[in-house]
C-alpha angles and dihedrals in degrees: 000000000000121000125206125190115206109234111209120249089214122130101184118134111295092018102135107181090174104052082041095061091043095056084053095057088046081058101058103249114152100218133006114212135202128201111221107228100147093174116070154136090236141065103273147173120238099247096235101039084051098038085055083046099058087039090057088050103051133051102204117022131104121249114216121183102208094214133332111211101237100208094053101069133036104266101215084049097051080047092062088040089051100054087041087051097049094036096059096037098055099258090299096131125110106193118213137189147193139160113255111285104198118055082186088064085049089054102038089063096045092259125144110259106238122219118251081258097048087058095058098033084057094042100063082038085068103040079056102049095045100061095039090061092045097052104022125073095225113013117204115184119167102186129153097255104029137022141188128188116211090316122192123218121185136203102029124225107273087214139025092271106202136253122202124182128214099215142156113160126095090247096044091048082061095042077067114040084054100042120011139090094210146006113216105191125183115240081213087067105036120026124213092280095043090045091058098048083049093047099054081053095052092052088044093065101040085054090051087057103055098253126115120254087238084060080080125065100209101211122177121208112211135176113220145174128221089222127137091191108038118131126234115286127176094226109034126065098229137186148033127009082238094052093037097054085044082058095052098047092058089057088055094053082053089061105272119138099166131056123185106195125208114178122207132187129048135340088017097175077061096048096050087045092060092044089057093048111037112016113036090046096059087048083057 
């Protein structure tokens, strides 16, 4: 059982990502994560500088993109940030990937807004293309969406860095079942009985394509709340460490062996401190 902790992408006066991630790792956490959202109302980070930033701080833990948005970026060129990235950091990057949430995001850059279909059809392009530079000498892809032409990569990756998708639809389930390392779904999106449905399709698929159900870390992002009295709330995980830990542990029973936290709501630094004490130790 692994445990992750969010770290915020604000970048309003007094927000320390970096102290925050190495108080996580203090703490005993095994991975910090960041969503990529570049377009917003608020002060922000952009996800990857911050996310270098935090891996040049620390020394153990584990570094998750949740999740890159894959149209924003070239993807050859995420695929040469990614092996410099886990290179330099020790092999500490989990790579993941989504395709693009907010049209509104697409629109507001100047970017082409892709279908529903276009998301998931580039996706699996760049989960291509990135393994095929980081294991092939010249790397040539001709997709619909990317494209690479006898592309070099050195140096290679010196591990299977992971890829883990954030994915919901029918199609993108099976986008990772057949190609991914990980899924990485938000409790916020899909609740317990959703998750499980997803999951199965997700297995299927994975099945359908020759590889073992074990080849995917199932891992469930959920946002949650250290309060004894909070009241009920569809997408937060609320209440008492003992409930909370009870929670948890059901969605381990579901398949989930991974569990990436973001609280949410006041006093947040006690919040964390009673997740690492009292919650995550009881998962474990």
């Amino acid at each position: 059982m692994e445990v992750g902790l969010n770290i915020s992408t604000s970048a309003a006066p007094g927000a320390d990502p970096v102290a925050d991630a190495r108080k996580a790792e203090e703490l005993g956490f095994d991975f910090v994560s960041a969503s990529d959202h570049p377009c917003t109302t608020h002060a922000s980070y952009e996800t990857w500088t911050m996310l270098s930033w935090i891996a040049a701080a620390t020394t153990r833990i584990k570094v998750a993109t949740r999740v890159l948005g894959v149209p924003y970026r070239n993807v050859a060129m995420v695929a040469k940030m990614a092996e410099t990235f886990d290179r330099l950091s020790g092999g500490r990057l989990i790579l993941g990937l989504g395709g693009g949430y907010s049209d509104e995001e697409f629109r507001a850059f100047g970017m082409r807004v892709p279908t529903a279909r276009e998301k998931v059809d580039g996706l699996a392009e760049a989960i291509q293309i990135t393994r095929g530079l980081w294991s092939e000498r010249s790397f040539t892809f001709k997709g619909r969406h990317h494209h690479t032409e006898e592309a070099p990569l050195e140096p290679k990756p010196g591990r299977r860095i992971p890829i883990w998708l954030g994915t919901f639809g029918p199609r993108a389930l099976a986008v990772t079942g057949r190609l991914a390392d990980g899924w990485i779904p938000s409790y916020s999106f899909a609740g317990p009985e959703e998750v499980k449905a997803m999951r199965e399709r997700v297995l299927a698929a994975a099945h359908a394509a020759g590889r073992a159900p074990e080849e995917i870390t199932c891992a469930y992002n959920i946002a949650i709340r250290v309060d004894e009295k909070a009241k009920p709330d569809a997408g937060t995980l609320a209440g008492s460490t003992a409930f909370l830990s009870d929670a948890l542990r059901g969605f381990r029973d579901l398949g989930f062996t991974v569990f990436n936290l973001m609280p949410v709501g006041d006093g947040l630094d006690e919040q964390v401190e009673r997740l690492a004490r009292e919650v995550v130790p009881a998962l474990r």
